[in-house]
N, C-alpha and C positions, 0 to 999 in steps of 0.2 A: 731182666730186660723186657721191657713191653711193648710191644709192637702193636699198632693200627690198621686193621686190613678194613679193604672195601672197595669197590670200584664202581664204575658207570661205562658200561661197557655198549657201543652202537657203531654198527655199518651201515653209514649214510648213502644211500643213492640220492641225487637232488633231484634225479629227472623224473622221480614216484613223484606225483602231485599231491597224493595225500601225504599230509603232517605224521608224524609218530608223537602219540600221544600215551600219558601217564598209565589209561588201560592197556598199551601194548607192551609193556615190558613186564617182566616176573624179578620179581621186589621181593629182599629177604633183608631182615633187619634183624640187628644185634644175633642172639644167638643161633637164632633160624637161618643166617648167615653160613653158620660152623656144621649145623643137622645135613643144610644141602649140603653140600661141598665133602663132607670126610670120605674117604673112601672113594672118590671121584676123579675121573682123570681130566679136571677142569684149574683153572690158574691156580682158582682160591684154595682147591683142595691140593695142590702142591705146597701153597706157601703154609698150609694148616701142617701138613707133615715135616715142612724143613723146620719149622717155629717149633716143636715135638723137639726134633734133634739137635736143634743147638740151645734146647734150656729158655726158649722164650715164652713170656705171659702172651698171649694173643687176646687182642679187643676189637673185636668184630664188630662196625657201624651199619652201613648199608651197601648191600651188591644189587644192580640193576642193570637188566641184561634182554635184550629185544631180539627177534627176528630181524636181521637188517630189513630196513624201510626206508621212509621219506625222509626229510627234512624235524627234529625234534621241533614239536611245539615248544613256545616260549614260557608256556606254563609249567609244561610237563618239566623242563631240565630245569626251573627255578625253585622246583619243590625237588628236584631229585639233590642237588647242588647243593642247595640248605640241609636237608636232610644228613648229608655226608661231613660237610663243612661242622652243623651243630652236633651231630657225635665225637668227631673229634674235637672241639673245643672242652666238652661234658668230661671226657678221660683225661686231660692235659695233667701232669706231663708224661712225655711218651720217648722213648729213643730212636723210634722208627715209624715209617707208614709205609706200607706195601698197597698199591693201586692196581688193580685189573680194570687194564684200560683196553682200549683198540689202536687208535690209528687212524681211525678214518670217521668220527663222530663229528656232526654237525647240528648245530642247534641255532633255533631262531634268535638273532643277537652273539651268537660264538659261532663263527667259521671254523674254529676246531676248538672242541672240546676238554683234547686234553692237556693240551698249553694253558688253556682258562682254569682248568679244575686243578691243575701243579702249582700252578702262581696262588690260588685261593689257598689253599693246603699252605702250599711256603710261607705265606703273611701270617697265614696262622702260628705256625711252628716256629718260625723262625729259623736264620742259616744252619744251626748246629745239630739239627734232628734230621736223620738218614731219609731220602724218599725215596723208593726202590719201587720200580715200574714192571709191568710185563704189558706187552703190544701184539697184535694180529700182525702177519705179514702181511696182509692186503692194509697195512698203514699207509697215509698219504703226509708224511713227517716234517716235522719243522724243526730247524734249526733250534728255534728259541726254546721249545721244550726240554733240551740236555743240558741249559742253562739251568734250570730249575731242579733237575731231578742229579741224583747222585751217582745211579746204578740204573740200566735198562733192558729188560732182556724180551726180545720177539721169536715167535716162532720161528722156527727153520722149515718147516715141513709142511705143508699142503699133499693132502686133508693133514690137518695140525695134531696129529696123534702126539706132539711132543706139549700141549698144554700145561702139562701137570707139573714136568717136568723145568718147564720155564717160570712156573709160579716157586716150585724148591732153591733154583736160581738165583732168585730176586730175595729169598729171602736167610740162604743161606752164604750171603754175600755181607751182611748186614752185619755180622761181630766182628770182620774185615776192616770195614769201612768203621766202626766204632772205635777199634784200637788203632786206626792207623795203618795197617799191611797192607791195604790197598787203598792209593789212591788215585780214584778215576778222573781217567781223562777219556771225553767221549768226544768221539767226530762225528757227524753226520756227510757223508757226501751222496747230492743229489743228481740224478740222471736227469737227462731232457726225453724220457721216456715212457710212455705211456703202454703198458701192461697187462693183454687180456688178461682172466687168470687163468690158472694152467698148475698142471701138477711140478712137483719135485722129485715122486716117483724114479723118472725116466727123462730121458734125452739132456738137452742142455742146461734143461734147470737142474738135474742131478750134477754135473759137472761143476756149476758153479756152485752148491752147496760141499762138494767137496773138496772144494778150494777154499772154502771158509771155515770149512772143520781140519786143512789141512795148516792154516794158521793159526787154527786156535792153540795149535801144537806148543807152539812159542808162550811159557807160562806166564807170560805179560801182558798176552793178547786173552783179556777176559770172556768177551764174546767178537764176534764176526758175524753179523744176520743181513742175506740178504731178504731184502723189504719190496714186495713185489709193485706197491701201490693199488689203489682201485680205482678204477680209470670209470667211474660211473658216479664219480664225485666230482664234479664241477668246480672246483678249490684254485687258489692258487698255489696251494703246497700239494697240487698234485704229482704225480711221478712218483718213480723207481729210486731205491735207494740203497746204499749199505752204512750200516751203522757198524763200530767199532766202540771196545770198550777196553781200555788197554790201565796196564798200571804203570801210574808216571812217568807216564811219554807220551805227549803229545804224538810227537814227531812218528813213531810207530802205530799209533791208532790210524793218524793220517796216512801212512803209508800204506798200509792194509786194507785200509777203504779205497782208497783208491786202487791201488792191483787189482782187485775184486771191479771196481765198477770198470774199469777197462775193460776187463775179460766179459764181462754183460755186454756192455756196449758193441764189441767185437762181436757179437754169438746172438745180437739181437732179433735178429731174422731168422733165427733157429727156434726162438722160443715158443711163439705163437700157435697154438694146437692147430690142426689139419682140421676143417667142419664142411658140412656134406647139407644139402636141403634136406628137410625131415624126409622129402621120400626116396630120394637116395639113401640116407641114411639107412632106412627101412631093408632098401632092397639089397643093400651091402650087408645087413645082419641075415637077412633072406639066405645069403650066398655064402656063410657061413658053415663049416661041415661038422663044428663040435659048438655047444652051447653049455649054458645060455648065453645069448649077446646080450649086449647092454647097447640100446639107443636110447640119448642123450638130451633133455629138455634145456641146456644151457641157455636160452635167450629169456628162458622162464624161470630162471630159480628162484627160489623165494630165501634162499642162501646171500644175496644180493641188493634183497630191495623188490624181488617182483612180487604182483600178486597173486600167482601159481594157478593160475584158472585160465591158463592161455591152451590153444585147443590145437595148433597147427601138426604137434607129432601123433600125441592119438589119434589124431584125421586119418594122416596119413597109415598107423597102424592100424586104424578099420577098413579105412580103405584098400587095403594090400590084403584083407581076408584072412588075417593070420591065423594060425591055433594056437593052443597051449602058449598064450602070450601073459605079459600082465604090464600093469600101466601102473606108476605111484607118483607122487600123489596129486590128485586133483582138487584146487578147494572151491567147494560149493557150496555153503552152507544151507544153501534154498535147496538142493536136490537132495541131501544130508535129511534133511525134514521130509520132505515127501516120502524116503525110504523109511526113514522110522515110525511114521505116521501108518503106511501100507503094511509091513512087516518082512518078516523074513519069510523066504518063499512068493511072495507075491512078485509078480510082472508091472512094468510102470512107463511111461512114455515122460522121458527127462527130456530138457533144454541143459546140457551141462556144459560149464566149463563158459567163458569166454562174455562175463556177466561186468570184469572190474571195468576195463575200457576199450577202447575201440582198436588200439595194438597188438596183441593179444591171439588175436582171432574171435570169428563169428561163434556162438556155442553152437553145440554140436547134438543135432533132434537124432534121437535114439529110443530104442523099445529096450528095458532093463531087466533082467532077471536080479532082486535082491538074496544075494547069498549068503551075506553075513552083515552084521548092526552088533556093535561094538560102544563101549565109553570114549575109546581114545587114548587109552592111558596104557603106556608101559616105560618098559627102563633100555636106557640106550645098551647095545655090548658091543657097538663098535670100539676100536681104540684110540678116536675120536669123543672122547668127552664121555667116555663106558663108566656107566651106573648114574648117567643122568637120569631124572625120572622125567620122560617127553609125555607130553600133553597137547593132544592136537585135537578136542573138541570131541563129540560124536561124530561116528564115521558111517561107511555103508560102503562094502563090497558088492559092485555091481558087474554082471557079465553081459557082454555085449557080444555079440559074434563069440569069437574067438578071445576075446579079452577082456582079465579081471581087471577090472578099476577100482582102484582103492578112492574112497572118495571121503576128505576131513571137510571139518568146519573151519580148523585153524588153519593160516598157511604156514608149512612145512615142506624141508628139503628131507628125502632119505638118506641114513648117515650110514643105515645097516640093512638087514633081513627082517628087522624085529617087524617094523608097522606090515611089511608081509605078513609074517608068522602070526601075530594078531587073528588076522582074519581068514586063517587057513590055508595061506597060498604057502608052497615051496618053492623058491625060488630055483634049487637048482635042478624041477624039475622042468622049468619052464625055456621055451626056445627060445624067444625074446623079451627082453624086461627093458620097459618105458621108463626113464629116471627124469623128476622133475630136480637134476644138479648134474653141477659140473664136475667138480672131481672130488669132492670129500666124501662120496658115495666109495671111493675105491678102499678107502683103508676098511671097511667094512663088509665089503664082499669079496675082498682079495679073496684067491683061492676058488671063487664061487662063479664069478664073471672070467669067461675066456676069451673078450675081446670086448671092443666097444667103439660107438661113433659119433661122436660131436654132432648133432643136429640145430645148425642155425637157423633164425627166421626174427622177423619185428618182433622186439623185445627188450625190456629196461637193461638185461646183459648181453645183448648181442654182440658176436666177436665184431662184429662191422663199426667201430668206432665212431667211421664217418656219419652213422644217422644220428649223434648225439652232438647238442650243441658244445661246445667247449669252449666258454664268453671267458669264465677266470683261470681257466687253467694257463700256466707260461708257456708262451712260445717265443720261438718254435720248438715242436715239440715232435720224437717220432713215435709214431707211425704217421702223425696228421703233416707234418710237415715232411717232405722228403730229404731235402736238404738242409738236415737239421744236423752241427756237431757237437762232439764232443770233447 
């Protein structure tokens, strides 16, 4: 049996005005496909281990995978699209294709990417060759896509530590669907819902995840995923969702998606994280009696589409005089240079942080003591995508007052402790640690952070909905509409 893996994997914000281009994504072709990935807790290295276990050839084309950003250029997805498209034509014929996709990909000339790149794939293939997908929960879904594909499997878990495990899914479903024993029937039913993002951890999104794993119980019901959506994507397949993947029954796919999206819908105003202004936020970690806290860059993640060089929480934590604090991460590429130019040990008067656009915040003039200059490079050990190898440019550990700033070239969200430990910091010796993310930071310091606080402000992910235009998204829609049903 031989199977074709490879994906294009992008989290679109549209409201980033810069394009995402061919330079921003990290591109592995044919077998450098297989080298990344083994031993990885990321899609493709699931689906490399289930293809192990059930005796399948695996032909690795191309995986292409970016920091969420803007809008893909029309170039960049027209050579990524060819790329993937002309490898698989090159191996024809094949039994399967397993795609790591996302969900929420936008490209100049494709409003969603991965409706376009399944239909391309299916013309190819033709009806009888298996497509087996895996998706980000922050997907923003279209019906027409489960027309195309055979088998779908998305996270369940924010921070998504169950990657790996969704990519084994996808592809240890595929001798199934070859002989027959299952055949799928997929619903999609969609909310009129609009969804900051928000852990599954804890509170109402654990409950609806337990409802979903409590249908799965029923050995018909293949999957149950609730799909949070990304509400920073201007689509009109934006919204909340739950996907059902049931064996030969309609009628029970349908019924399961629907219970689940009821019980969302009821529990909506439960969902939304608690956020505090950066100096509140601050002054609540302040008032903390066990540590380290965790204050929160959420309106800045670059997990999202921002570009991480927004400056309103660190303000705030120099401002409040903290000690033994630390900040991660800031990108500056320009102050990155000045530190490696001066050296370690030297003193330097930076302009940092607040350079991409005028949302953001003003940068922020500081005298710097340079502590550490680093390559940039180590391997992730969160259990979020643990034994990636991350790459965030030249760096520079700078102290300011009270607080180490870890400072990249690239933008990067922290997933773990490592880009701390890098440059010498211990995180759990420290009172409070600045996080530029929202919650995928937590499968990673679980254990290590003993509390934390959402800090919002102007920003591409501010929980504040209302400062974002929403021209295609359907309405009415809640939270923007109030008397919106369902």
């Amino acid at each position: 049996m031989k199977i074709v893996i490879g994906g294009i994997e992008h989290e679109t914000n549209t409201h980033r005005k810069a394009d995402a281009y061919l330079s921003d994504f990290q591109i592995t072709r044919g077998d450098a496909v297989i080298a990344a990935n083994e031993g990885v807790r990321s899609y493709i290295g699931g689906m490399l281990d289930a293809a192990a276990s059930v005796g399948a050839s695996v032909i690795p084309t191309i995986h292409a995978q970016a920091e969420p950003g803007g809008i893909i250029s029309l170039a960049a997805y027209e050579q990524l699209i060819r790329e993937l498209l002309d490898g698989l034509r090159n191996v024809l014929p094949v039994e399967a294709v397993g795609l790591a996709l996302h969900g929420a990909g936008i490209a100049r000339g494709a409003e969603n990417i991965e409706v376009d790149i399944c239909r391309r794939v299916r013309e190819i293939v033709g009806p009888d060759v298996k497509i087996v997908i895996t998706l980000d929960l922050h997907g923003n879904l279209s019906p027409e896509l489960f027309e195309l594909v055979d088998a779908a499997f998305g996270t369940q878990n924010s921070p998504h530590t169950d990657m790996f495990e969704r990519g084994q899914d996808a592809i240890k479903v595929v001798p199934e669907l070859i002989r027959g024993s299952i055949v799928p029937k997929i619903h999609l039913e969609k909310l009129p819902l609009l969804l900051t993002p928000v852990t599954t951890m804890m509170d109402a999104t654990a409950a609806i995840n337990q409802m979903c794993r409590s249908l799965e119980e029923d050995p018909d019901i293949i999957a149950c995923t609730f799909f949070h959506g990304f509400p920073y994507a201007d689509t009109r397949f934006a919204g909340a969702s739950v996907l059902t993947v049931a064996n030969g029954s309609m009628q029970k796919a349908q019924s399961a998606a629907k219970s689940v999206a009821r019980f969302i819908w009821n529990s909506r105003a439960d969902i939304p994280a608690k956020t505090f202004t950066p100096e509140d936020a601050v002054k609540h970690a302040l008032a903390e009696k066990i540590g380290p806290v965790a204050v929160l860059d959420g309106a800045d993640n670059t997990g999202g589409g921002c570009p991480g060089d927004g400056t309103y929480l660190l303000r705030a934590m120099l401002e409040a005089k903290l000690s033994g604090a630390c900040f991660g991460v800031m990108c500056d590429p320009d102050v990155v240079r000045l530190a490696h130019e001066a050296g370690v040990g030297s003193t330097i008067d930076v302009q940092l942080g607040g350079k991409s656009d005028q949302l953001h915040g003003e940068p922020i003039a500081a005298r710097a003591y340079i502590k550490t200059l680093t390559d940039g490079q180590f391997v992730r050990s969160s259990p979020m995508g643990g034994g990636t190898h991350d790459y965030v440019g030249r760096t520079a550990r700078l102290q300011i007052g009270g607080v180490d700033v870890v400072v990249v070239s690239e933008r990067y969200q922290p997933f773990d402790q490592e880009i701390f430990s890098l440059h010498g910091i211990d995180v759990h010796r420290a009172s409070i640690v600045g996080l530029k993310s929202t919650n995928h930071w937590r499968a990673g310091f679980e254990g290590i952070i003993k509390s934390d606080y959402l800090a919002d402000s102007p920003g591409l992910m501010s929980q504040d909905l209302t400062r974002f235009s929403h021209e295609r998204a359907p309405r009415p829609i809640w939270p923007l509409d109030e008397d919106t049903t369902y």
